[in-house]
C-alpha positions as a Markdown table, in Angstrom:
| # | Residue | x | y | z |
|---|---|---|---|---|
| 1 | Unk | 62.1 | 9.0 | -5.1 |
| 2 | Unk | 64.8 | 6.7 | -2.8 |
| 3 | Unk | 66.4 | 10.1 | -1.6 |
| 4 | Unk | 62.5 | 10.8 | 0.2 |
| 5 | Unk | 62.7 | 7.0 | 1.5 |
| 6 | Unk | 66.1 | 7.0 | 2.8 |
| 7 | Unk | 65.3 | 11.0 | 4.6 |
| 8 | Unk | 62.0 | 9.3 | 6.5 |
| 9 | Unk | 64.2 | 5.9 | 7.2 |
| 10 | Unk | 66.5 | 8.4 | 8.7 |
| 11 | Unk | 64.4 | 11.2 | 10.5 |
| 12 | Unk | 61.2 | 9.2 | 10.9 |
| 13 | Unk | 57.5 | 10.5 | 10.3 |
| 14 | Unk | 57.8 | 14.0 | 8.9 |
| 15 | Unk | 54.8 | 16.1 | 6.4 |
| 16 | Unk | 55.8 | 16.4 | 2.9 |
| 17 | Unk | 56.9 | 20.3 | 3.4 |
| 18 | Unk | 59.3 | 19.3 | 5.8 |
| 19 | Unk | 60.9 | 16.7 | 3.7 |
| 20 | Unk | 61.3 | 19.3 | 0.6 |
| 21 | Unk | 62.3 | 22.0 | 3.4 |
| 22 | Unk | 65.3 | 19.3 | 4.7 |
| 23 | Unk | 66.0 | 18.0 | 1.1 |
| 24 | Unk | 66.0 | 20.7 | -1.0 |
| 25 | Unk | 63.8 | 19.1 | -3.4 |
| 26 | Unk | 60.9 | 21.2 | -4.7 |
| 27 | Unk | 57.8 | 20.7 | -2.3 |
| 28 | Unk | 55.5 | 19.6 | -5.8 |
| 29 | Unk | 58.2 | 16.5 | -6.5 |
| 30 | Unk | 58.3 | 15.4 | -2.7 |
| 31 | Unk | 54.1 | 15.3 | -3.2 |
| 32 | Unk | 54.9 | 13.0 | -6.4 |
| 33 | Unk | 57.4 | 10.7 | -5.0 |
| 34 | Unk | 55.2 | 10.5 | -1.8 |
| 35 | Unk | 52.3 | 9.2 | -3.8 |
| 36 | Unk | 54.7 | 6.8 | -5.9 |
| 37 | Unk | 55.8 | 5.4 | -2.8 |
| 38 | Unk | 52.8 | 5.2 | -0.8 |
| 39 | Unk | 51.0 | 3.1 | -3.9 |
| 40 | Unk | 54.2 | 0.7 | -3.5 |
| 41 | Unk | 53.4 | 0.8 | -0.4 |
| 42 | Unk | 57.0 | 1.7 | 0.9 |
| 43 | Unk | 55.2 | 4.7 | 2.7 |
| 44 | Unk | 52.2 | 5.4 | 4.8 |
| 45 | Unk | 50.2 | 8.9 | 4.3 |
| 46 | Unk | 47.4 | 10.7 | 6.3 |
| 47 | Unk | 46.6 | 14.7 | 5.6 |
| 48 | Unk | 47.2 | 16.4 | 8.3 |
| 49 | Unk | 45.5 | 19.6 | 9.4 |
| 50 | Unk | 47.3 | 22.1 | 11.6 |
| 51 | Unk | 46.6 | 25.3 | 13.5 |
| 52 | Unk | 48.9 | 28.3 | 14.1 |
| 53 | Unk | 46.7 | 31.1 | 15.7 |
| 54 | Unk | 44.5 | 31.9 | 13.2 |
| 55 | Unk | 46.5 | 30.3 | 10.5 |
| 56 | Unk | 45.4 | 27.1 | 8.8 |
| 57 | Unk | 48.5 | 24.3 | 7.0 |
| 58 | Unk | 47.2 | 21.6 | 5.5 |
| 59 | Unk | 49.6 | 18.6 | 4.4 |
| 60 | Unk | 50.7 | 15.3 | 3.8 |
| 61 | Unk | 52.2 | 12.7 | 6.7 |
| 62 | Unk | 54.4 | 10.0 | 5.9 |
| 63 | Unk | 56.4 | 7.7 | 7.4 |
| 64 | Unk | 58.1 | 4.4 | 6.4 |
| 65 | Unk | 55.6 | 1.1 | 6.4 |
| 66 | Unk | 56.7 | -1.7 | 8.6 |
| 67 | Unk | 59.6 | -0.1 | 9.6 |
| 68 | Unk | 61.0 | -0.4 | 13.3 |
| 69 | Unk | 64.0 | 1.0 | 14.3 |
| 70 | Unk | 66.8 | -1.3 | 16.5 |
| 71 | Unk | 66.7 | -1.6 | 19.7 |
| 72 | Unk | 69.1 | 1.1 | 21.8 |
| 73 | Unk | 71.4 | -0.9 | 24.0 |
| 74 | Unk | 71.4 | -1.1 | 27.4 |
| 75 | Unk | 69.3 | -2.9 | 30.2 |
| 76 | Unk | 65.4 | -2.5 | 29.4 |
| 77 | Unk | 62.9 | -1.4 | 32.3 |
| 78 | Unk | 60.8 | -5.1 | 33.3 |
| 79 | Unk | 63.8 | -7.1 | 32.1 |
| 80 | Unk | 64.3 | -10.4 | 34.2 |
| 81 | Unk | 67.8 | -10.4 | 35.3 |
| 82 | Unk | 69.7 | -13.3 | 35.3 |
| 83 | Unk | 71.3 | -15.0 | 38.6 |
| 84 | Unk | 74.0 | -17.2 | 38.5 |
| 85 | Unk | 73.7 | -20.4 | 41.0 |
């Protein structure tokens, strides 16, 4: 279960076949940890519904609740820069 948390604190919002794709874990464990962490509400899930052609995935979203990822360095667009007297 902490291996899928620390792979979507790493790579961000990815679906659930992605995660057992990238991991190696079997796709049917990644859909069990993925509930255990969404109801301790480490995790937050949609189902996603995707097109390619004709061809129809369904599957699971998740990404990390709360998290936000530190600020890159470097000067910010808008910032007020700072003049010395």
């Amino acid at each position: 279960m902490q291996e899928v948390l620390q792979y979507l604190k790493k790579h961000g919002q990815r679906l659930d076949s992605e995660i057992a794709a990238d991991t190696g874990i079997p796709l049917a464990q990644v859909r069990r940890d993925i509930s255990a962490l969404s109801a301790l509400g480490e995790i937050t899930t949609c189902s996603v519904t995707r097109f390619n052609g004709d061809e129809r995935f369904e599957g699971t979203q998740c990404r990390p609740a709360s998290f936000i990822p530190p600020k890159s360095p470097g000067r910010k667009p808008g910032a007020q820069v700072k003049v010395a007297a």
